[in-house]
Structure formats: C-alpha cells, structure tokens
N, C-alpha and C positions, 0 to 999 in steps of 0.2 A: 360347482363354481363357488359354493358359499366360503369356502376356505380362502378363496382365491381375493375376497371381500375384507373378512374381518380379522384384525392383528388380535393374535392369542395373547394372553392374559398374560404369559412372561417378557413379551416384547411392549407392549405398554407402558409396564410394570419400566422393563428397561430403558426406555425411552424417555420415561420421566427425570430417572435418578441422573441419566446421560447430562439429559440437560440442568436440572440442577448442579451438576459437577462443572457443567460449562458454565455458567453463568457467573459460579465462585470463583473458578480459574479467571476472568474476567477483569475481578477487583482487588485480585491479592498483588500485594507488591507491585504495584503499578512505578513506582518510587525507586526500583532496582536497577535499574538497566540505564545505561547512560541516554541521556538526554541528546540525539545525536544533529548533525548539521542540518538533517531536513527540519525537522522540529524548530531548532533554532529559527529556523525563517518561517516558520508559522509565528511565533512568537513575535517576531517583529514586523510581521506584517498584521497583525493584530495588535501591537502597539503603535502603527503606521507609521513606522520607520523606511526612508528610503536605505538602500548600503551606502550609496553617496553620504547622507547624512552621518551615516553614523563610523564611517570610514575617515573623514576627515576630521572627526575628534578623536576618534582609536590609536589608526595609522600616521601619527607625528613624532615618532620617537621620542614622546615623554613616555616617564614608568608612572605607570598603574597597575591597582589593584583591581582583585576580582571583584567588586564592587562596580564599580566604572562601567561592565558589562552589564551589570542585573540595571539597571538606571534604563540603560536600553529595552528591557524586556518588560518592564515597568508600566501601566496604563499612566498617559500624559494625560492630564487634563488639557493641556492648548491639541493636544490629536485627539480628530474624532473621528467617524464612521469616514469618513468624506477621503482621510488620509490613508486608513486601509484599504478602500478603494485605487487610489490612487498609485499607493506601492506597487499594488497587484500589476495594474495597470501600463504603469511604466516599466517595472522590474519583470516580472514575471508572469504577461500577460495570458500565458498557459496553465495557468491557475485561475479558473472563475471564481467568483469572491462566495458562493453562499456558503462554503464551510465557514471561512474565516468571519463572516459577518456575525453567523451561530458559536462560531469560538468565542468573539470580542465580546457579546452577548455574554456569555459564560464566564469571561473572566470577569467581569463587573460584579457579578454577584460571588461566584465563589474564589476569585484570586489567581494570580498567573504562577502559581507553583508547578513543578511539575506534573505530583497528584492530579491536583483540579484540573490541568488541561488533558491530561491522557483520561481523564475520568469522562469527562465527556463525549469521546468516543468509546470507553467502555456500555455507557447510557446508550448512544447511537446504535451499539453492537445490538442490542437487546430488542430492536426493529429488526432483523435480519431473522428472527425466528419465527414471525408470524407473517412476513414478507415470502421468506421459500415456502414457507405452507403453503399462501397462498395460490403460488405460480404454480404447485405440484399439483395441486386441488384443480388447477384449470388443464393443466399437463396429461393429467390422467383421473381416470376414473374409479379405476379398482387397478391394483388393492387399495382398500384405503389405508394401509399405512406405509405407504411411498414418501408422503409429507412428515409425518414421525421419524423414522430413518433418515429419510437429508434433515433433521430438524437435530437427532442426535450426530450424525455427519460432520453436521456444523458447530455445534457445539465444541466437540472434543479435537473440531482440526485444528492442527499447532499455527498453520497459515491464517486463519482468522484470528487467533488469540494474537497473534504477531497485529496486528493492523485495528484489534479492537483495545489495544495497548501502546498506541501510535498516537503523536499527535499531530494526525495528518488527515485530508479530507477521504483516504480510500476505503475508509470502513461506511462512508454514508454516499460516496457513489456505490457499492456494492448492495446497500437500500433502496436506491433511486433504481438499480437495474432491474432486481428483483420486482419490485411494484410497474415500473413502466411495463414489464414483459407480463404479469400476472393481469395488467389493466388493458394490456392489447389483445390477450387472448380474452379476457372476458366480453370485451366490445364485440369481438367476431362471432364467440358463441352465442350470444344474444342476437345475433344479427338472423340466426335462423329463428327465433322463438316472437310470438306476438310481441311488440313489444308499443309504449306511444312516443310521438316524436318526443317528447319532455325526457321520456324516460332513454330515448335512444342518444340525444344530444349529454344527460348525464355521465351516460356511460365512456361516450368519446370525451367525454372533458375532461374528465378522472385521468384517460391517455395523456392528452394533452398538458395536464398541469405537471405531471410528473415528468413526461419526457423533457419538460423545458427545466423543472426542480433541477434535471440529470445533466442537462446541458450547464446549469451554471455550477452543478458538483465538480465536475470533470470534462474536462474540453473532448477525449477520448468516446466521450458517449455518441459520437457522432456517429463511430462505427457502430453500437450497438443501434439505431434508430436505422442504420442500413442492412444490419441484421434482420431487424423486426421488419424492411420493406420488401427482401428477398423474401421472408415468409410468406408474407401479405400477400405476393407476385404469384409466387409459386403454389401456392394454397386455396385461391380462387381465381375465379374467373376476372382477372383484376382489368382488364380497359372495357368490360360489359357489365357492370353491375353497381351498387349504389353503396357497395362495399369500401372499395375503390375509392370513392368519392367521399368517404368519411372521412378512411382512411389518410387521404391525402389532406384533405381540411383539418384535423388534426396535427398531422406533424407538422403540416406548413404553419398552422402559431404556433405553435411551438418554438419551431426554429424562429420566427417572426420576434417572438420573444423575446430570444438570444439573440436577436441583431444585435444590439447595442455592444455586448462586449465581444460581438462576432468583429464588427468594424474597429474594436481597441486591438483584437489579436491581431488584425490585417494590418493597424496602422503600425504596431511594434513588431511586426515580422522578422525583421532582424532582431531585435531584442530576445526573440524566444527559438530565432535557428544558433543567434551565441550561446544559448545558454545548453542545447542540444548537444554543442560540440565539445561540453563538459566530460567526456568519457576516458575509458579504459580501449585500447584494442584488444582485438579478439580476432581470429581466424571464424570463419563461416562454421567450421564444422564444432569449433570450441563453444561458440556464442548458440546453435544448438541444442548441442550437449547442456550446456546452463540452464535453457527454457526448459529442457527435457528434465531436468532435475528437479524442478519446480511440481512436476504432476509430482512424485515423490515425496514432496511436503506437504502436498494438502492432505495429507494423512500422516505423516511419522516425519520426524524430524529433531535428529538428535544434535544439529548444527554442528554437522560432520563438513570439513572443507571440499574441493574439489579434486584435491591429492587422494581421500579417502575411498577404495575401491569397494567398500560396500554401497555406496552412496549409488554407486552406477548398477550395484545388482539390486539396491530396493528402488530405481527408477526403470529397471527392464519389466520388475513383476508387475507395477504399476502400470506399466503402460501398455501391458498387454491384456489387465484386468480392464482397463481403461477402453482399448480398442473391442474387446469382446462386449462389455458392457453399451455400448452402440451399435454394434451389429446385429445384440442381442433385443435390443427396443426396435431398432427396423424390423427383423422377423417374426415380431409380434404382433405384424397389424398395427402399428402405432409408427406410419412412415411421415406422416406429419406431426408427432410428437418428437421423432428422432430426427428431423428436418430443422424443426426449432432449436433442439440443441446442439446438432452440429454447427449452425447458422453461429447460436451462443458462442461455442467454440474456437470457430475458424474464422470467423469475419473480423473478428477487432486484432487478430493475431498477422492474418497474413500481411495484408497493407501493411505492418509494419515489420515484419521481416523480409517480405522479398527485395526491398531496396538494399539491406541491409546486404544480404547475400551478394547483390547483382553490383552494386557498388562498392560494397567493401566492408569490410568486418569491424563493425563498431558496438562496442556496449550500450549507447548512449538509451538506446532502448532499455526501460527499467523493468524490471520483473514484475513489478505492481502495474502493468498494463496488461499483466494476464490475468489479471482478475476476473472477467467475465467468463476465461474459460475453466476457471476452479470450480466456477461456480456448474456450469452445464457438466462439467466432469463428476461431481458430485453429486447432481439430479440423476446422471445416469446410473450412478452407483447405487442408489436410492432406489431406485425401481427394479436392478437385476437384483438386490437381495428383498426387496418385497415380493420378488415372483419367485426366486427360487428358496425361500424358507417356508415356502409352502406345497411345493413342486415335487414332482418324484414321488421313490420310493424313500423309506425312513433313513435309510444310509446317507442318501443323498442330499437329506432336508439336514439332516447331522453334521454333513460336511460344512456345507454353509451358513450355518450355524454357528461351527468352529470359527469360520473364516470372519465373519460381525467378528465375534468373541476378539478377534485378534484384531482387527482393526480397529477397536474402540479401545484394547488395551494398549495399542501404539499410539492413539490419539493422546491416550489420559496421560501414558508416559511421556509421551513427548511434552505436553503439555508442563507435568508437574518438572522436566529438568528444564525448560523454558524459562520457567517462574521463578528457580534458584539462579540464573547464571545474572552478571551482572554489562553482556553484551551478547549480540547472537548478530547471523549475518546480514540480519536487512538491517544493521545499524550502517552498513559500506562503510563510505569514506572516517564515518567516528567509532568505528569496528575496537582499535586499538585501543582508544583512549582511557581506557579504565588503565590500562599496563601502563602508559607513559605516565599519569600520571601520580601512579606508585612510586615511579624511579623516582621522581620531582620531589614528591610528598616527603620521601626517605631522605629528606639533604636539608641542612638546613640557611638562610639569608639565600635562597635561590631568586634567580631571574630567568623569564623563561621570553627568549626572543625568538622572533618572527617575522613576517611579511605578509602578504596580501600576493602568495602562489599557491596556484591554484584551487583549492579548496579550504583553505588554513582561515580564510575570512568567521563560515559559520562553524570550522572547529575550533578555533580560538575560543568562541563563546560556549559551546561544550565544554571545555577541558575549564572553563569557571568556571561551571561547576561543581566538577572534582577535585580541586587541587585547594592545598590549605589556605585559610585568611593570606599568611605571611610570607606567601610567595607574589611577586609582583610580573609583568607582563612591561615587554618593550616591545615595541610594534612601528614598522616603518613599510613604505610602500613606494615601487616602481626602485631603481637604483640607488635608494639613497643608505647611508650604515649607516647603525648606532651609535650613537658616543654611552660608551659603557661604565657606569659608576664602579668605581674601585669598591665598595662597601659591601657587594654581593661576593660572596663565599661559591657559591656553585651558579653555573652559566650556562643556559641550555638552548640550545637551535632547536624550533617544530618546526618540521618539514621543510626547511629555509631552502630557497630557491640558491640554484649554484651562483648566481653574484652576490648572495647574503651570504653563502657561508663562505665563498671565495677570498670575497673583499674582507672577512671578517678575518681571515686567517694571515693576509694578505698587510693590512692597516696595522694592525695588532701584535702582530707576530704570535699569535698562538696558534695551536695544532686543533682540530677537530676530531672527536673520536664518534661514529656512531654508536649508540646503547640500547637502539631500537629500532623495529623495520616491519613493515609491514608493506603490503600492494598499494597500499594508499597513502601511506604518512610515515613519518622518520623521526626521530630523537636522537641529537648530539651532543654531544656533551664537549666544552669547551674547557681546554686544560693549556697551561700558560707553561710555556717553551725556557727552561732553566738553564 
C-alpha cells in the first residue's frame, strides 16, 4: 500500500513545473482580449453608475467620442462605496456586492485600466491552488498526491485561465466554494476526534464565515450550501446528534448574514427576472448539447464553435472519462467522498436546468453557473489518476501515464492559443467586436450609430475601446432617429434595431448594406442612393 501513499519523484517534479506554467499563463497578456459587455458593467458598478444615469447623457443623439465613454468608467470622487451598492442593488441585484467592493478597493490603488482590473482576478486565481488542496486533503486520504493533480488540473485548465482573466466575480466564487466545502468537511471530521468546545465552535465558524463570504460572491451559492446540507443529511445520523445541530447553527448565520441583500434581491425581483429574459433560444436538446460541451473545456479548448464536429467527439471522450471517474471513487470504498462530489456536481446544475427543459428552451442560464461542477469533475479526475498511476501491472501504469501526458499537453496548448487570440467564446454578446471594429478602423471621418437594442448599451462601451480616437459615436434610444451630419465620410449601424435602421433608410433615402454578422451583433454600413 506504500505506493498507493506516496507521489514518485517525476510527478512532483511534474506537478510543480505544471503549476508554475499555470500561474504564468495567468498574467500574460491579460490586455489582449476584448474588454467585453459583462466587464463593462463591473466597471460601472464599481464606478457606481447607475445605466439610467449614464443612458441619459449617452442616448441623446449628440455625437461623441470615445472619450465620453471612459469618463463613465472613471472613479468619481462625488461616488463612493454607498453608490456601488446601490447600482448593484437596484440594477442587478443578482450580483452580491463583495467582488465589486474588492474591485473598487483595487482600482483606488492600482487604476481602472483593463490590465489592473483583470489582474486582480488573476491574484484571486492564485487562492484557488491552496483552496482545492485543501478540500482534496479532507476528500481523501491516500494517495497523497490527489491534491497535486487537481492542483496541476487546475492550473493548466483553459476554463479557469478563461475566468482568472475575467473581470468578473467567478474566479472568487469558485474560492469561496472550494474553502466552504474543505471547512465543512473539516468541521465533521473533527467532530469524531476529542476536541474542546472553544476549539469546536472555531471550526464551525471558519464554515460559517465562508459560506456567508460565498453568499455575497454569488447569489448561486445557495445551491451549493444545499449541496453541502444533502451531504450533511445523508452522511449522518442528522435529526439525532449534536452534528446536526452545529450543522444547522452554522448555515443558519450564515444565511442570517445575507438577510440584508437576501431582502434587496426579493424587493427587486423583477428587476433580476428582466434581466433573465436577456437570452438566446435554444431547443432542450441543443441547450444540453452546450452544457455538455462545457465538460470538454475544462480541459482542452481550442474555441472551436458549435458547427465544429470535433468539439462533440472531444465532449463524448470526456464525458465518458468523466462518468467512469465517479463510478470509479464509489467502488473504492469512498461512497461518501463520491457522495460529496456528485452533490458538487448535480445540485447547482439541476434546479437550473429542469425548468428550462420543462418549460422551454432558453439560454438565459449562463455557462459560468457550472462552475461548481468543473470543479468536482476535476476532483474526480484527480483521484482516478492518483490511483491508477500506481495501479496494475507496468503496462497499465504506462498507459495512464500517457493519458496525464496528454491531458496536461491539451491544457498547456489550449492555454498558450488562448493567450494569443484576441476574443474567444465566453466573450458572447462582445464575441465579434474585435472584426467590427477593423471594418470601422479601416475607413476614415467615420460615424458609428446606434441604439439602446438589446445588448448594444454595454457593447457600445466595449467597442470604445477598440476603435480609433477619430471615430465618433451617435446614440439614440427608444424611436427616435438621428439627425446625421453631412461632415462624416463612412456611416455605420451596430446592431440597430429594425426601426433604427428602418427609419434611417426611410427619412434619408439611403440603402443599408450589412458588413457584418454574427449570433449576437451586426454591422451596416450606410451608402447614399445616386
């Protein structure tokens, strides 16, 4: 069994350089990738902008410059902490504020550049490495290098560098998970060992501070605290014992905790089912297929589209390594290790898809709410090659051998074309914007008009950032058109709603050509009728 304990001296060895490759991949070119509409609205809720506010000096059909935008994105001195509260609050109260309070924090000292603000979740990322240690180290006992493996796992997945190069809170809910789940099962294993009440009350508060940390990360952690109560349920004797009873005093301040912006999400209910209905349709079996593609990135991902038919055979082999890798921890004797991470897996997931199925095919569910289960899919991966690079006959330790060998060099690769492109798909609705604005760039005295349909608000402020000084922006909202200066040379429609570019053709007499298209956004180009 000694084998079955300790990592041999070339996985170590390899474990290390993993993660130093990860850590590098992290901070390189952070600066490359478009700047896309979600980020956008961290940005301005960190300069506690409401869109009201900043809609009704945009959206008036004067022309501005790219400048006019960055103003907005700007720390105010008259907004402070109190205001990005507030945005949150009113606008988007499905966003708890402690990223962005840690953001606004952050940009005080190092600046609201792009850099500085994705660098910050690169820092956040680098919790994520002693955090799964931690949970595997409680997960399992031997081998001990199950926590090194998910430690290089994670390192070199293309899905984590995606989100620790985000300026977005899901790289530090993905901390809050990992710690609440390594702090719950520490609380329970102690719970069999002598322990004094000082020392037992530390250990549930360590739970306690974290699951409330996770509550105001990510409204979604709710599933995960009902992940962790099924285990709790299932795992002991839970309405006869003083387990139970921690148990429950625990979550409950926790959640006690999060009253406060529990009763803002209740009082803006509508506010955060409109913003819900922000979506793409999808057929049930298509919106599947999507989630299903997802196991497939957290390991290799060469941001191949969904037309791409290898995409669907490197999501077969995955998910069948995926399925054996679970069935593989149950027949181990490890049916409450395999208990937790199915829990990990399926709990934050179904709630949210079987509605979806049973009433109707909607995107609106975003791929980054399968976070939790990248993560237990990864734990379990972590453990079937700790057991079986030790396992067998030599043939057999060979093979899986190979099989690390290639999954760490699909990580790094995917990785290193990650790092070069200057858009990839979790950018969605600002996916395009690097191409549109090439065609823009390429022309010169352009004017680039628009509206306030349907997503165009936070890509507008995206495409500021790529497009030259000397192109300017006209912007109008709800029915009204432009009056359009003679002085501009080239005249371009983003994604104008059909009574923008209707009436524009209409009032005008000119013709519309489109130059650009994508599932989310459009480019026309405006050419005058001879």
């Amino acid at each position: 069994m000694r084998r079955l304990v300790l990592a041999p001296r070339w996985l170590q060895i390899l474990i290390v350089v993993v993660l130093a490759v990860g850590i590098f991949f992290r901070f390189v070119n952070l600066n490359s990738k478009v700047y896309s509409h979600h980020e956008i609205y961290t940005s301005l809720r960190i300069a506690g902008y409401t869109n009201l506010q900043v809609k009704q000096q945009i959206f008036n059909g004067q022309v501005i410059s790219k400048d006019t935008f960055a103003k907005f994105l700007d720390l105010n001195p008259q907004k402070g902490i109190n205001d990005t509260i507030k945005s949150l609050a009113v606008e988007a109260p499905q966003y708890p504020p402690m990223y962005y309070l840690i953001a606004r924090f952050w940009v005080q000292i190092f600046g609201n550049s792009v850099t500085a603000i994705r660098s910050l979740s690169a820092m956040i990322s680098l919790l994520v490495f002693p955090s799964i240690y931690w949970l595997c180290r409680e997960l399992f006992k031997v081998p001990l290098s199950v926590p090194g493996i998910a430690i290089a796992l994670v390192a070199i997945s293309p899905i984590h560098l995606i989100y620790a190069q985000e300026g977005q809170a899901y790289i530090l809910w993905i901390v809050t998970i990992l710690i609440s789940s390594a702090a719950l099962l520490r609380a329970l294993r102690l719970e069999s060992a002598r322990q004094t009440e000082e020392a037992r009350i530390y250990n549930w508060g360590i739970y306690t501070v974290s699951l409330a940390f996770s509550f105001y990360t990510f409204l979604l952690s709710g599933f995960i605290a009902v992940a962790h109560g099924i285990y709790v349920i299932a795992t002991t004797k839970f309405f006869r014992n003083q387990i139970a009873r921690a148990y429950l005093l625990s979550s409950g301040i926790a959640f006690l905790a999060f009253t406060p912006w529990f009763i803002v999400v209740l009082a803006n209910i509508f506010q955060f089912s409109s913003y819900s209905q922000i979506s793409h349709s999808l057929s049930p079996i298509n919106l599947i297929a999507s989630w299903l593609v997802q196991i497939s990135r957290i390991f290799f991902d060469l941001n191949y589209s969904s037309d791409n038919l290898f995409i669907y055979l490197f999501t077969f082999i995955f998910l069948v390594i995926t399925g054996y890798a679970i069935y593989f921890i149950w027949c181990s004797n490890h049916e409450k290790t395999s208990l937790f991470i199915i829990s990990l897996i399926a709990v934050p997931v179904v709630p949210l898809l079987l509605p979806t199925l049973i009433f109707g095919g909607a995107s609106s569910i975003q791929r980054s709410y399968l976070i939790p289960s990248y993560l237990g899919i990864q734990i379990a991966f972590a453990y079937l090659f700790a057991v079986q690079l030790y396992n067998g006959r030599f043939s057999r330790r060979q093979i899986w051998q190979m099989i690390l060998a290639l999954l760490i060099s699909a990580g790094i690769i995917s990785c290193a074309v990650n790092l070069q492109a200057e858009t990839w798909w979790s950018k969605f609705v600002s996916y395009g914007n690097p191409q549109v604005a090439k065609i823009i760039n390429q022309t010169s005295r352009s004017l680039l008009i628009s509206d306030d349909f349907e997503n165009n608000y936070g890509n507008l402020f995206s495409l500021s950032y790529l497009v030259e000084p000397q192109v300017r922006f006209q912007l109008v909202k709800d029915k009204n058109l432009p009056k359009i200066p003679q002085s501009f040379r080239n005249v371009f429609l983003f994604n104008p709603s059909p009574t923008l570019r209707k009436g524009i053709e209409k009032k005008y007499k000119f013709k519309t050509q489109i130059v650009y298209k994508d599932k989310y956004s459009s480019l026309w180009k405006v050419v005058k009728l001879t």
